[in-house]
C-alpha positions as CSV (number, residue, x, y, z in Angstrom):
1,X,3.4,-19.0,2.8
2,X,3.2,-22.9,2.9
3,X,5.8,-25.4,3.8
4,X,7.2,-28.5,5.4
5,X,8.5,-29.7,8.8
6,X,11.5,-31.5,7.8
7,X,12.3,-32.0,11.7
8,X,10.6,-30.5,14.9
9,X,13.5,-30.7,18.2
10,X,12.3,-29.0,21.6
11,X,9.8,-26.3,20.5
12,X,11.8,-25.5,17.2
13,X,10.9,-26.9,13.9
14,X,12.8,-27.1,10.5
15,X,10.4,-26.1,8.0
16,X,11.0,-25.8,3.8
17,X,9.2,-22.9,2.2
18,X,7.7,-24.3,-1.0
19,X,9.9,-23.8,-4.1
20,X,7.1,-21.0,-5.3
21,X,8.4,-19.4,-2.2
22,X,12.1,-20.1,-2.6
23,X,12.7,-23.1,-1.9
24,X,14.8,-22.7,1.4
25,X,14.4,-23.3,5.3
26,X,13.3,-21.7,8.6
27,X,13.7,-22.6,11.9
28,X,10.1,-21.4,13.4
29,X,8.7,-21.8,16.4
30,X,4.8,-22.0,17.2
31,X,2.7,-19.1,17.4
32,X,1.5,-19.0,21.2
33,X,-1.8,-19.1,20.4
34,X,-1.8,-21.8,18.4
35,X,0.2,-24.0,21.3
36,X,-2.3,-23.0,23.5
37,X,-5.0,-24.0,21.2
38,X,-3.7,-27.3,20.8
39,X,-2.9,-30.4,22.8
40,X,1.2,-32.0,23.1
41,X,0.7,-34.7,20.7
42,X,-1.1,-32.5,18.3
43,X,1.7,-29.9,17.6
44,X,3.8,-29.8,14.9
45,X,5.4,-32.8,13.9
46,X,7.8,-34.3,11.1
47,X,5.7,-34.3,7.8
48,X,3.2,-31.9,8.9
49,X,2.2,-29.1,6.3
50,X,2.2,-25.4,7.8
51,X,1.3,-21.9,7.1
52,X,4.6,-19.9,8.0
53,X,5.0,-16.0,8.7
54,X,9.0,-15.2,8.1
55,X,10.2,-13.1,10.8
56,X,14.0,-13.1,9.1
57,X,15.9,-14.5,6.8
58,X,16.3,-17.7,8.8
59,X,13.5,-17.9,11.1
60,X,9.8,-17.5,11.1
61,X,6.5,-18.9,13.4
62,X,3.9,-21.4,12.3
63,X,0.5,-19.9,12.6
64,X,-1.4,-23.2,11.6
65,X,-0.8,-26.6,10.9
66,X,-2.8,-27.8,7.9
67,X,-5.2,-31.0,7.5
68,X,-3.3,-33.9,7.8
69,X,-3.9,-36.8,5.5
70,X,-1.9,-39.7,7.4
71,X,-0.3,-40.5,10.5
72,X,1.9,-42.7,12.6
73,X,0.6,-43.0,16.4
74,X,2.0,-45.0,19.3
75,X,1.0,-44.8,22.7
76,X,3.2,-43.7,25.2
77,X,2.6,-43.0,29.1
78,X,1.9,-40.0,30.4
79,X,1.6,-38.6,34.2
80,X,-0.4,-39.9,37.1
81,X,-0.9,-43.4,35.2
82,X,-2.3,-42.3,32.1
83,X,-1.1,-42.6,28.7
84,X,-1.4,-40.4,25.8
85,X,-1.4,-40.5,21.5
86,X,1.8,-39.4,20.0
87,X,2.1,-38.5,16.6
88,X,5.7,-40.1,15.5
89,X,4.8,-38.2,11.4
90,X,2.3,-37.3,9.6
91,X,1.3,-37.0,5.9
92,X,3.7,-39.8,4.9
93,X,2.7,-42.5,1.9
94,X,4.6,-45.8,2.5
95,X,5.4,-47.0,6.2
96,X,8.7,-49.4,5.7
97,X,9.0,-51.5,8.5
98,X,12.1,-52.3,9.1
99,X,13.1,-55.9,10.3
100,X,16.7,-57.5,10.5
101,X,17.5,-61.3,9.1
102,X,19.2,-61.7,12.4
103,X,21.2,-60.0,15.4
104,X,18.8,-59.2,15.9
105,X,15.6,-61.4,14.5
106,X,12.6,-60.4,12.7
107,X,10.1,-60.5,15.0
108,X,6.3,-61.1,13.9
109,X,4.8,-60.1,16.7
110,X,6.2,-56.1,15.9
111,X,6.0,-55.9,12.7
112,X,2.2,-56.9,12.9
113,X,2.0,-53.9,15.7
114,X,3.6,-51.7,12.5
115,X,1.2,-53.0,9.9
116,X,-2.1,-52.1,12.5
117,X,-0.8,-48.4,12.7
118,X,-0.1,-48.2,9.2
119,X,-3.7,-49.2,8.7
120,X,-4.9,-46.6,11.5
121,X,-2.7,-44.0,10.2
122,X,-4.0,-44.6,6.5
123,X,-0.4,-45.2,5.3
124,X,0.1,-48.4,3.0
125,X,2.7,-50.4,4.9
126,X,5.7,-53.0,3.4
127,X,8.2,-54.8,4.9
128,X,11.9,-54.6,4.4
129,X,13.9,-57.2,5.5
130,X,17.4,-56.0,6.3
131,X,21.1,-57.7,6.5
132,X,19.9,-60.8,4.6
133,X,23.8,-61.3,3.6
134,X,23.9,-62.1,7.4
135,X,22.2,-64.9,7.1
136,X,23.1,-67.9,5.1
137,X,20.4,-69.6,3.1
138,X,21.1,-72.4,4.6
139,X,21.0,-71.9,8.6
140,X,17.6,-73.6,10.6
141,X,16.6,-69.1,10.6
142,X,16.2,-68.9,6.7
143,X,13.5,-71.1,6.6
144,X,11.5,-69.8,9.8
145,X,11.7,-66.2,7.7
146,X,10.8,-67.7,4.9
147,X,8.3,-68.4,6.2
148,X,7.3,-65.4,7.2
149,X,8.0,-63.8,4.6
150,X,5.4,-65.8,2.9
151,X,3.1,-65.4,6.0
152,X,2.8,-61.2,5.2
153,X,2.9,-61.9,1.5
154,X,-0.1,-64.4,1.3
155,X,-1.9,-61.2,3.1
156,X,-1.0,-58.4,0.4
157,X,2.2,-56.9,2.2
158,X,4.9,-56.5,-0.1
159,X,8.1,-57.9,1.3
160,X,12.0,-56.8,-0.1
161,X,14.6,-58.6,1.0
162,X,17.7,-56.2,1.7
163,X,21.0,-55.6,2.0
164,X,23.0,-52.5,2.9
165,X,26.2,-54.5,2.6
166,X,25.6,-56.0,-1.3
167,X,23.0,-54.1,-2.6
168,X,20.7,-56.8,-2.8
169,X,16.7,-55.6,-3.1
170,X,17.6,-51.6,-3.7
171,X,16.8,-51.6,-6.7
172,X,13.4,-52.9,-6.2
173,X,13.1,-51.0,-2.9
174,X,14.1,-47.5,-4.7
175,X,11.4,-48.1,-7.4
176,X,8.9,-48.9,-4.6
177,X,9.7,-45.6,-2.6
178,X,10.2,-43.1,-6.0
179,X,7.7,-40.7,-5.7
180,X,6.7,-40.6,-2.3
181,X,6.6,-39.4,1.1
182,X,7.9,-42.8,3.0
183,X,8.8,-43.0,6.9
184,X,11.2,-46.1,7.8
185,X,10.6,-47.9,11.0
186,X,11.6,-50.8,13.4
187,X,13.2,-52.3,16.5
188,X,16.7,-50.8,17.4
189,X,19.5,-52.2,15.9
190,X,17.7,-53.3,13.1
191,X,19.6,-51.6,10.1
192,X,17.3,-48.6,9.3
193,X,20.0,-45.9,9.2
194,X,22.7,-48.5,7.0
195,X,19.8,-49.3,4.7
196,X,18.9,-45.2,4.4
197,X,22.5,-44.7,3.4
198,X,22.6,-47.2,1.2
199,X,19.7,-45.4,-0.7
200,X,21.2,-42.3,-0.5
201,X,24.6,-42.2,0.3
202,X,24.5,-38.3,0.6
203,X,22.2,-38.9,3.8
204,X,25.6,-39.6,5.7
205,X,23.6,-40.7,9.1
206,X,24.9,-42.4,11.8
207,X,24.7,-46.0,12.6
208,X,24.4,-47.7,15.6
209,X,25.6,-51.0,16.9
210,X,24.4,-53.9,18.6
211,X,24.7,-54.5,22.5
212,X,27.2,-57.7,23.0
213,X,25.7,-57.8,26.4
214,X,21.4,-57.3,25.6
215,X,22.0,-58.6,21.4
216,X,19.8,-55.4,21.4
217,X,20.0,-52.4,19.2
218,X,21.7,-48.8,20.5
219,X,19.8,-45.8,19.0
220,X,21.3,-43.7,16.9
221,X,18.2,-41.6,14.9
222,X,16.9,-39.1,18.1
223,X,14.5,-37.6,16.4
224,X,12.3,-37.9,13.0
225,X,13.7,-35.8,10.1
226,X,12.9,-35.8,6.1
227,X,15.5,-36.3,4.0
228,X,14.9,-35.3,0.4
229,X,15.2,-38.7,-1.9
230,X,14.4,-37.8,-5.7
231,X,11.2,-36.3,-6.5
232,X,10.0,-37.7,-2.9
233,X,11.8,-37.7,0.9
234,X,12.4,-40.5,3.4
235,X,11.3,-40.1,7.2
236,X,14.7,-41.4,9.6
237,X,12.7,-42.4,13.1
238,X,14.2,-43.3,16.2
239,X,14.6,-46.9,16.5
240,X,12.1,-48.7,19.0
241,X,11.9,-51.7,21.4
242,X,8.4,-52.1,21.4
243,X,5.1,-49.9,19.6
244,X,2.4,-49.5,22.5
245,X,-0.7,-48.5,20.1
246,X,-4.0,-47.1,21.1
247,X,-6.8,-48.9,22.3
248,X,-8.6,-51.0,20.1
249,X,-11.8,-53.1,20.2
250,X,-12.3,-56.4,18.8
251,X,-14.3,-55.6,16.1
252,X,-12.1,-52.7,14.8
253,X,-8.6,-55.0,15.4
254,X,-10.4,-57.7,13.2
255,X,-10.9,-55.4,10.0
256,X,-6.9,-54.4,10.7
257,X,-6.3,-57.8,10.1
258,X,-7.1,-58.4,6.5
259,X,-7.1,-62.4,6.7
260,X,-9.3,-62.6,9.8
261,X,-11.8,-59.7,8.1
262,X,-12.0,-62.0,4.9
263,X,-13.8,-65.0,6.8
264,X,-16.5,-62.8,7.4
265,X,-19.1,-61.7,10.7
266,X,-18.4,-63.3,14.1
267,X,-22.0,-63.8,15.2
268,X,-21.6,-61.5,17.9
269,X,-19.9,-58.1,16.8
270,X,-17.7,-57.7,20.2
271,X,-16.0,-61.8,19.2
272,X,-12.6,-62.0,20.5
273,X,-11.7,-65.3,18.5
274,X,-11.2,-67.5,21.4
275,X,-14.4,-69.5,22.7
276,X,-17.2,-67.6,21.9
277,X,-19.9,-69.4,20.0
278,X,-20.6,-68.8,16.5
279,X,-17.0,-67.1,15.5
280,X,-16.1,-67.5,12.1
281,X,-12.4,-67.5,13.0
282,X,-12.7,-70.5,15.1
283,X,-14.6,-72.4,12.5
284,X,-11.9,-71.7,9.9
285,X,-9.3,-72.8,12.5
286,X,-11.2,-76.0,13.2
287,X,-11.5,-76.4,9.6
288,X,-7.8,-76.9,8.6
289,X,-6.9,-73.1,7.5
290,X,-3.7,-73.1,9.8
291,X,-2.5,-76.5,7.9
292,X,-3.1,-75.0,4.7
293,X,-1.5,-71.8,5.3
294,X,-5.0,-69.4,5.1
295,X,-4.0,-68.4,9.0
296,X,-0.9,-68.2,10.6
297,X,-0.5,-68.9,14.4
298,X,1.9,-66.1,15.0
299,X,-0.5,-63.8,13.5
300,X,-3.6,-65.2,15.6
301,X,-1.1,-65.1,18.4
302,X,-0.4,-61.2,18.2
303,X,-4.1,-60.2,17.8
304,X,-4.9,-61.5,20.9
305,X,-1.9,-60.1,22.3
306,X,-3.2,-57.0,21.1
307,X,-6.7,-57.4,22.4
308,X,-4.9,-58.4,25.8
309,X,-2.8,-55.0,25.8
310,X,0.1,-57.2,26.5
C-alpha cells in the first residue's frame, strides 16, 4: 500500500496510509535493503511518497520510495572537508519563503538563495512577509521593503504581506495555498510557526523568540513535518541562518534569475557579469536598467555572491 511521510525523526518515519487504505498512520522504518541501496540524503524524507508493508497495527517498513516530482536541497558539510545534498522535502507545490518586516529584517540576499532552490527543486516559490504590524508605515524600513517588495514583484514572485497578530494578508495567503502541498521557509526568528498557527490554529506549534543579545531567531520547528490544511498540508521546517545551495555554474545561475535570463546570450556561455566583453548584462547596466528599475543592485549583488560561494 501507498502513503505519505508526514515526518521522518532518527531512522523512523510517520507515514499516512492513503484513505483507500484507511486513512491512518504508521511509524515505519526502512527496509535494510533499501538503506543500503541508497545514499543519506536520498532516504526518506518529509513529503516523499512510499510503498509500505504493515507489520502491525501501528507500525510497518517502507520497501521503496516512489519518484519524486519536487524538491528542496541545501548544502550542508559533510566529513573530511566535503559537503553533501540534503533533501529538506520533497514533492511539495508552493515554497513560502518566509521573511520578517523587522527584528529581524528581510534580507534580499536569502530570500534570493530561497527563490534559486525553489527553481532547482521545480517548486513555484512566493514570498510572505511576516509581522508587518511591527512596522509602522511610516519608519525609514517601510520604504527600503517597499522596495523590495516591488523588486521580487517586478520579476513574477508573488509577495503577501502578513500578519499573525491582525490577520492582515491571510486571507489572500489561505487562497494562494488551498489545494496544495506548500513547505514554509526562512531565517530563524522570522515568524513561520506564529504565521502557521494563525492559518490553522489547530496546528498548536511552538514559537520561538528572538535573542536580546544576537537580535537572532531561537529555533523552535526541529524537524519537517506535514500538517494537514484543507484539501492540501503545510510543510513546518526548521528555521535557518543561512541556505548553502549546491554548486552552480554561471550559465545555469543566469537562467535562475529570470530578469538576467530575459536580456538574452552573454557572448561567451561561461559570462560571469562582471568585465567580460560582450555580456549582455553589463550593457543593460551601462544602459540605465538599474535607474529605471529593470535590475536591482541587491539582486546583481547576490548572483555574484552566489557565483563566489560566499
Amino acid at each position: 500500500m501507498q502513503g505519505l511521510v508526514l515526518r521522518a525523526v532518527s531512522g523512523f518515519f510517520t507515514v499516512r496510509v492513503d484513505a483507500a487504505e484507511g486513512g491512518h498512520t504508521l511509524t515505519c522504518k526502512l527496509r535494510g535493503k533499501l538503506k543500503k541501496e541508497r545514499q543519506k540524503s536520498e532516504l526518506a524524507v518529509a513529503g516523499d511518497r512510499v510503498e509500505v508493508e504493515r507489520t502491525s497495527e501501528t507500525e510497518g517498513v517502507i520497501d521503496e520510495v516512489l519518484e519524486r516530482r519536487s524538491w528542496i536541497v541545501r548544502r550542508e558539510p559533510g566529513a573530511r572537508g566535503k559537503h553533501f545534498d540534503d533533501l529538506v522535502v520533497a514533492n511539495v507545490d508552493v515554497l513560502v519563503i518566509c521573511g520578517a518586516a523587522t527584528d529581524p529584517p528581510l534580507q534580499p540576499g536569502l530570500v534570493d538563495r530561497f527563490l534559486v532552490a525553489a527553481e532547482l527543486g521545480h517548486v513555484h516559490g512566493m514570498l510572505a512577509v511576516t509581522k508587518r504590524d511591527a512596522l509602522a508605515d511610516d519608519a525609514p524600513e517601510a520604504a527600503t521593503l517597499r522596495e523590495t517588495i516591488a523588486t521580487y514583484r517586478r520579476i513574477g514572485v508573488p509577495v503577501i504581506e502578513t500578519s499573525a497578530k491582525t490577520g492582515l494578508g491571510l486571507p489572500a495567503l489561505r487562497e494562494a495555498l488551498s489545494g496544495k502541498i506548500a513547505v514554509l521557509m526562512g531565517k530563524s526568528g522570522a515568524g513561520k510557526s506564529s504565521l502557521l498557527n494563525a492559518l490553522d490554529p489547530s496546528l498548536a506549534l511552538a514559537v520561538g523568540e528572538i535573542s536580546d543579545a544576537s537580535k537572532k531567531g531561537l529555533h523552535t520547528t526541529r524537524v519537517a513535518s506535514l500538517h494537514a490544511f484543507g484539501d492540501g498540508w503545510l510543510v513546518d521546517t526548521p528555521g535557518l541562518r543561512e541556505l548553502a545551495l549546491p554548486e552552480l555554474d554561471p550559465p545555469t545561475l543566469t537562467s535562475l534569475y529570470p530578469e538576467l535570463a530575459a536580456l538574452g546570450l552573454c557572448q561567451f556561455t561561461d559570462c560571469r557579469h562582471e568585465r567580460e566583453p560582450g555580456c549582455v548584462v553589463r550593457r543593460a547596466i551601462e544602459g540605465g536598467a538599474i535607474e529605471r528599475g529593470e535590475l536591482a543592485k541587491s539582486r546583481l549583488d547576490s548572483f555574484r555572491k552566489l557565483l563566489a560561494k560566499e
